[in-house]
C-alpha positions as CSV (number, residue, x, y, z in Angstrom):
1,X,-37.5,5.5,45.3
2,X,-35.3,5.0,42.5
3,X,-33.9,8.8,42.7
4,X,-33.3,8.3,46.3
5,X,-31.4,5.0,45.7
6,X,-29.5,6.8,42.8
7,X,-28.6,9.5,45.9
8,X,-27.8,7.2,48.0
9,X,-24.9,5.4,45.5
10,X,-23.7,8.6,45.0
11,X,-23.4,9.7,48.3
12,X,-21.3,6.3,48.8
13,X,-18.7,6.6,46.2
14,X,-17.8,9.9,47.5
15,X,-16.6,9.3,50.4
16,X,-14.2,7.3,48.4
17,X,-13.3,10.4,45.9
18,X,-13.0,13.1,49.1
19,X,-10.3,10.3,50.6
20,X,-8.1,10.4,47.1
21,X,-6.2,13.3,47.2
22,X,-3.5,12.7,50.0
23,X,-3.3,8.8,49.0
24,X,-2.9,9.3,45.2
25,X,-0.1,12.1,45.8
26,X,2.0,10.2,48.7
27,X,1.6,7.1,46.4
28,X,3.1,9.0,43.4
29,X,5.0,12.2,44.1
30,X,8.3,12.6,46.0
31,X,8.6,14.9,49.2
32,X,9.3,17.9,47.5
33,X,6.0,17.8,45.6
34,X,3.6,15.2,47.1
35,X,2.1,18.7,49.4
36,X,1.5,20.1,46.1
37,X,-0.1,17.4,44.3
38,X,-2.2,17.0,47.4
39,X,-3.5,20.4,46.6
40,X,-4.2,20.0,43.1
41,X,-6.5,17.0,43.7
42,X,-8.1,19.2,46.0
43,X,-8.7,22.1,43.4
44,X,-10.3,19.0,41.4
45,X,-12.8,18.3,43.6
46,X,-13.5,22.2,44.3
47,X,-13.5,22.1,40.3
48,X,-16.5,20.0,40.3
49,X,-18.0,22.0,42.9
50,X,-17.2,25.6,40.3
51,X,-19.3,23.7,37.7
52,X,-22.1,22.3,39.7
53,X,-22.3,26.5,40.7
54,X,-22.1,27.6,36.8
55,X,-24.0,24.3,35.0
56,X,-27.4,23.5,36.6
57,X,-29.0,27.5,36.4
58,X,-27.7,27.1,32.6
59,X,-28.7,23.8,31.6
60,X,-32.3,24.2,33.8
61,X,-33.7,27.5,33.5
62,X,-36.5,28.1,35.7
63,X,-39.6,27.6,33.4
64,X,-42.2,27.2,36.1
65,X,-45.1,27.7,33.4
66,X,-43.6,24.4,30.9
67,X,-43.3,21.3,33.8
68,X,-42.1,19.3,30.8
69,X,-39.9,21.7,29.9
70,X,-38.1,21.7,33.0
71,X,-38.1,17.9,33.3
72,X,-37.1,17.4,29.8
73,X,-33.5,19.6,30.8
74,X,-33.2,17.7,34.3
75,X,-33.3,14.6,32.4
76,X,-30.5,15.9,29.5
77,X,-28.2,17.7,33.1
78,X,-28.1,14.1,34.5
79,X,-28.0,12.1,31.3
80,X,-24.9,14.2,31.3
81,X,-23.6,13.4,34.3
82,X,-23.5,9.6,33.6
83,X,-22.1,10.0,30.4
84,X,-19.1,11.8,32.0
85,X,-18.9,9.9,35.2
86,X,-19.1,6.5,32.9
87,X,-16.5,8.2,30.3
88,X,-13.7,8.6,33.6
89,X,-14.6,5.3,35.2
90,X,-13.6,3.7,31.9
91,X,-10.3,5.8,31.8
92,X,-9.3,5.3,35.1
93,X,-9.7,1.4,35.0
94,X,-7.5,1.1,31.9
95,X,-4.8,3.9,31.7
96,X,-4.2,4.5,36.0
97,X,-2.0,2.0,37.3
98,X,-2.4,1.1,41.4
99,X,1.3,2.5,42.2
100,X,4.3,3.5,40.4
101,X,6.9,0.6,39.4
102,X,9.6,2.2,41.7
103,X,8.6,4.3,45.5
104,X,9.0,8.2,44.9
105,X,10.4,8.5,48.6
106,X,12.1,7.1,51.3
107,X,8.4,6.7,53.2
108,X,6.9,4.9,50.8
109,X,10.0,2.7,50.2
110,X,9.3,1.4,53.5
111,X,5.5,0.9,53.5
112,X,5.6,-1.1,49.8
113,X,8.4,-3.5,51.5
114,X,5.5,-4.5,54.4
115,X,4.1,-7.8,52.9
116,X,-0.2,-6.7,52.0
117,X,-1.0,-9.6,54.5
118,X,0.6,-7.5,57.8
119,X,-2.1,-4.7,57.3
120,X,-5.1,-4.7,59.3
121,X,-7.7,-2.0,58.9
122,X,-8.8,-2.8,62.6
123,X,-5.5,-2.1,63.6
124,X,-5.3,0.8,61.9
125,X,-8.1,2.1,63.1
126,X,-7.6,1.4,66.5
127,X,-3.9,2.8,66.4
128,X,-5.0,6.1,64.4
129,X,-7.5,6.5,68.0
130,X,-5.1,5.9,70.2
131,X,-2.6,9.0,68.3
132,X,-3.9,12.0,70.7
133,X,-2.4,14.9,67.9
134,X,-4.5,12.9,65.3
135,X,-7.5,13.1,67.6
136,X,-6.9,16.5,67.7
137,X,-7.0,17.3,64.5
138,X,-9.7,14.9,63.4
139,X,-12.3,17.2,65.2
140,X,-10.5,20.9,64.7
141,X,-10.5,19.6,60.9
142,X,-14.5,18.7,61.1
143,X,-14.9,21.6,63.1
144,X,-13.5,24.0,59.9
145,X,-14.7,21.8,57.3
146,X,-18.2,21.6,58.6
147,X,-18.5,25.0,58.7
148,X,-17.0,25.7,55.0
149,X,-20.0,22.9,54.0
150,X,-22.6,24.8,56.3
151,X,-21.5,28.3,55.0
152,X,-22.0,27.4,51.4
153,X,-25.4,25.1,51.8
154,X,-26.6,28.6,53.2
155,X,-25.3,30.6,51.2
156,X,-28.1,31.4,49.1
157,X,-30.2,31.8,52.0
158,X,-27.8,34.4,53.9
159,X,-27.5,36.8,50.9
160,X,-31.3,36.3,49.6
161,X,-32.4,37.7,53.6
162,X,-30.1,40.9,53.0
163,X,-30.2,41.4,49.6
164,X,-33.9,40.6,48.2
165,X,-34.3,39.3,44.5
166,X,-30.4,38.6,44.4
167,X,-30.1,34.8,43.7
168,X,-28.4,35.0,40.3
169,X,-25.6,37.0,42.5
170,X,-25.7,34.7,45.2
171,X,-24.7,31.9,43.0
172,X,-22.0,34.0,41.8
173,X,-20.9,34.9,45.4
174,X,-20.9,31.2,45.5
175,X,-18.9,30.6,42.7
176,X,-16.1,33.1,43.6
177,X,-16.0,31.5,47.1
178,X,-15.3,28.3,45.3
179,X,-12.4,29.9,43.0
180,X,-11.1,31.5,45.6
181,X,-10.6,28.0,47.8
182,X,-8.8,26.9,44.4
183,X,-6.2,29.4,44.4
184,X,-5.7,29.3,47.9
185,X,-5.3,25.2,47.8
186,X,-2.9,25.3,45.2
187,X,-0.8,28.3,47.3
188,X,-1.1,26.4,51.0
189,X,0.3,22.8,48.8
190,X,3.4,24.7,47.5
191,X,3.8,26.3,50.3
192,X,3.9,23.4,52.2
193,X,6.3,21.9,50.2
194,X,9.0,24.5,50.2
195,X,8.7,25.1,54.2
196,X,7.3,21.9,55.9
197,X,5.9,23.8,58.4
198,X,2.6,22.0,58.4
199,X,1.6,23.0,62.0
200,X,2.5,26.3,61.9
201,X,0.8,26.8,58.0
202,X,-2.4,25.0,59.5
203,X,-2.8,27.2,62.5
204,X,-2.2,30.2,60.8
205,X,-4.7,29.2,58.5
206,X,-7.2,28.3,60.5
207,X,-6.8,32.1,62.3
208,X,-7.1,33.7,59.1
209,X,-10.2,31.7,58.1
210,X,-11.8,32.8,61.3
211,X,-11.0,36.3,61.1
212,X,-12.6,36.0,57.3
213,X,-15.8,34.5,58.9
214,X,-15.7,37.3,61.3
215,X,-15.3,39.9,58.6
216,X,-18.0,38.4,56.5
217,X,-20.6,37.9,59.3
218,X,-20.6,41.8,60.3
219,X,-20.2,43.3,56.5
220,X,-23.1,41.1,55.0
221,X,-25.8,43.5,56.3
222,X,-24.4,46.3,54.6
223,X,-26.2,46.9,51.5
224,X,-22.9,46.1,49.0
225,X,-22.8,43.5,46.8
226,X,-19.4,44.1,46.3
227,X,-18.1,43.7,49.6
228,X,-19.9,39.9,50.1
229,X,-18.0,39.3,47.0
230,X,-14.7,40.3,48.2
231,X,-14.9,38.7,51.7
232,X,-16.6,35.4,50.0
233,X,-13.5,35.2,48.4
234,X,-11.2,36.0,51.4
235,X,-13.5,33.6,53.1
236,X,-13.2,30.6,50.6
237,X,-9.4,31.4,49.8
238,X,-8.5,30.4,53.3
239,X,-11.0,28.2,54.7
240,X,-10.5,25.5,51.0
241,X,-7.2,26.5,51.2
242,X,-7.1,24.8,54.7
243,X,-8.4,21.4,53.2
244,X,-4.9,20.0,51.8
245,X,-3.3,21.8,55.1
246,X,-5.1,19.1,57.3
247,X,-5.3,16.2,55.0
248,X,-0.9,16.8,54.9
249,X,-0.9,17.2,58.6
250,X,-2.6,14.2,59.4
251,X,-0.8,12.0,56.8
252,X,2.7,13.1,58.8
253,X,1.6,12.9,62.3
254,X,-0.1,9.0,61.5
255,X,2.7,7.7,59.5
256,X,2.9,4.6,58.6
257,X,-0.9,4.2,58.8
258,X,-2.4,4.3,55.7
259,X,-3.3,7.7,54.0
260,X,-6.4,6.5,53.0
261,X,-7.5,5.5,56.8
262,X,-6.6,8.7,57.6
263,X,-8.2,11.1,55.3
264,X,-11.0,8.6,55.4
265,X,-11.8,9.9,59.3
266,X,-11.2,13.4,58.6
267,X,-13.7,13.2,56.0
268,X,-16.2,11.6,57.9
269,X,-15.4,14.1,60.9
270,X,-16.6,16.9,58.3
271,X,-19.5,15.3,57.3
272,X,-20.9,14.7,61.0
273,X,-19.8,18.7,61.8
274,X,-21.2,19.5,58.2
275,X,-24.7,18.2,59.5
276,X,-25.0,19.2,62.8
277,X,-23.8,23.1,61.9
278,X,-25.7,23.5,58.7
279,X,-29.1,22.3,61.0
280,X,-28.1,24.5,63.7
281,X,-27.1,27.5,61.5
282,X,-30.1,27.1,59.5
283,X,-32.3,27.1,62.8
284,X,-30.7,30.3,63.9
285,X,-30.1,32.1,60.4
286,X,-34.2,31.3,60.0
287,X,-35.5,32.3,63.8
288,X,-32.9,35.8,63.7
289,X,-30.7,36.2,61.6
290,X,-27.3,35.3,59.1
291,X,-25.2,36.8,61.7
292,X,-26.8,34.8,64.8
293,X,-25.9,31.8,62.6
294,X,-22.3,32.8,61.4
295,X,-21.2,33.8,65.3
296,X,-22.2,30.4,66.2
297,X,-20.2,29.1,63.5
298,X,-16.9,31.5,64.6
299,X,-17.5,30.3,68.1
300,X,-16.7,27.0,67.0
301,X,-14.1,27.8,64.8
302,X,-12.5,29.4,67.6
303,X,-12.3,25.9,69.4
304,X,-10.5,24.3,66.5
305,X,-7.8,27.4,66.8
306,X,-7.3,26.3,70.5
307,X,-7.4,22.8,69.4
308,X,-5.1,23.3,66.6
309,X,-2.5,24.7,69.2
310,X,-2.2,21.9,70.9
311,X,-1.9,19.2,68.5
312,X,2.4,18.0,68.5
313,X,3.7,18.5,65.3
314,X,5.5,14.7,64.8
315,X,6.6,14.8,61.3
316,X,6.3,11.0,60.9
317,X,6.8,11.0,57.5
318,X,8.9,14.2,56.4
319,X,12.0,12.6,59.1
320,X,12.1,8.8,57.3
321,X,12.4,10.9,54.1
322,X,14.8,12.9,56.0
323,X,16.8,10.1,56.9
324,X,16.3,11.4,60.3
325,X,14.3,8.3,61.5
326,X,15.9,4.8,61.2
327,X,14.5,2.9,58.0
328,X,14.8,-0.8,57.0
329,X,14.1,0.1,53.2
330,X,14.6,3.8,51.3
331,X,14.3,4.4,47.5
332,X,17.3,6.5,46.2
333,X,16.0,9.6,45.0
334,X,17.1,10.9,41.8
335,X,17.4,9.1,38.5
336,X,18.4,5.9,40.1
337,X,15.3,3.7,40.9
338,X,17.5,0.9,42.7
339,X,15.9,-0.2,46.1
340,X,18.5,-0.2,48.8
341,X,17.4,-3.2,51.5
342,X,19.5,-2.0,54.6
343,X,20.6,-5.0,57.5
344,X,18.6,-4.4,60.6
């Protein structure tokens, strides 16, 4: 009971870390990097996700002979784990301030002046379901980050049914998947910042991950190592690399609801797709075979592609910086940190 209850705390607080990244980088970064620093607390998260591969085989062999063995090393990996997650709660309460003392854009500039009293999470909500293009991409997003979560929970499994005796390499092939979303993160966040095309990065994005799923479903059976490792890492590279893409994307089609309201949803959109695929993969990838499971997957992915399509690309956020949208408030960019209160 207690290990379930310790699951069960930890499955809480993160759905608070997966909401972070586009709230901590419109909060602190300036238009011309907040895609970017998007992307890099995205590559933290994926970072975690690296070491979770690489620590656990290390830290607890499999001693199947010694039980006490194996629960003495259990105990020291979680031990661990406390130690560190206790260390960066302590950090974060006394050297991370709530906001910076002056906005790093126009868009924020406007959303600090808004008294705290005048925002309702109700309202929020309720406007965020009423914003068709954020609709949209609330389920294409699940839809691609489900399956990323599904692919890599079977992972193992997939590679073990081709490749028999292999599940040192499949944690590798798991591993380089991962890497591989890191790099591509960081490339789709600057990438977004020196273009803005968020719709037009997203759906391309979203065509190449499915094309990568595609590629991987019909090489895995081909008796090469090798070539699962190269298209896990196409694979990962575009469909992690798509994480930042939709978390951007929604933040600029929902302005000037709150980024954390926002990324909150898409989260929980992946989570429900994470679920239902990973059950319905597993069913099919156990009564036939990987590839039954992976076209079901690319079926689906090829709904979010058409779903993607439609969404309207509003850049809420990206014209208020522009100046292209009337304001009541803007920061002055630069070295000057005056506030500028303009007469409505």
């Amino acid at each position: 009971p207690l290990t379930l209850a310790a699951q069960a705390v930890c499955a809480v607080a993160q759905v608070f870390i997966l909401g972070l990244p586009s709230r901590i980088a419109s909060v602190w970064f300036g238009p011309t990097e907040v895609s970017t620093a998007c992307a890099v607390a995205v590559l933290g998260n994926q970072l975690g996700t690296a070491i979770g591969f690489l620590l656990p085989p290390v830290l607890v062999p499999n001693t199947p002979n010694d039980i006490d063995l194996m629960a003495h090393n259990i105990s020291i990996m979680f031990y661990g784990t406390a130690i560190v997650s206790t260390l960066l709660f302590f950090l974060t309460g006394v050297v991370f301030e709530e906001k910076p003392k002056y906005p790093p854009s126009h868009s924020q500039a406007v959303l600090q002046s808004k008294p705290p009293e005048d925002y309702s999470y109700k309202q929020s909500i309720i406007n965020l379901f009423r914003n068709i293009p954020f609709i949209l991409l609330l389920i294409s997003y699940g839809i691609m980050t489900g399956a990323f979560y599904s692919v890599s929970t079977l992972l193992n499994q997939m590679i073990v049914t081709h490749y028999e005796g292999e599940e040192v390499n499949a944690g590798r092939i798991g591993l380089t998947l991962v890497v591989a979303g890191m790099v591509g993160s960081i490339i789709c966040g600057l990438w977004l910042d020196y273009t803005k095309t968020y719709k037009q990065t997203t759906l391309i994005v979203y065509i190449l991950s499915f094309i990568g799923l595609l590629v991987f479903t019909f090489t895995l059976d081909l008796g090469y190592l090798i070539v699962v490792f190269v298209t896990g890492g196409v694979l990962g590279f575009f469909m992690t690399g798509y994480l930042p893409l939709g978390f951007e994307f929604a933040v600029e089609i929902t302005y000037p609801e709150s980024e954390g309201t926002s990324s909150g949803l898409l989260n929980a959109s992946a989570q429900i797709f994470g679920i239902v695929f990973t059950l319905v993969q597993g069913k099919l990838t156990t009564d036939y075979s990987p590839r039954a499971g992976n076209i079901f997957l690319c079926a689906w992915i090829f709904v979010g592609i058409i779903l993607t399509a439609l969404i309207k690309s509003d850049l809420r956020r990206h014209n208020v910086n522009s100046g292209i949208m009337n304001l009541d408030v803007k920061a002055v960019s630069g070295d000057s940190f005056t506030i500028i209160v303009l007469p409505t």
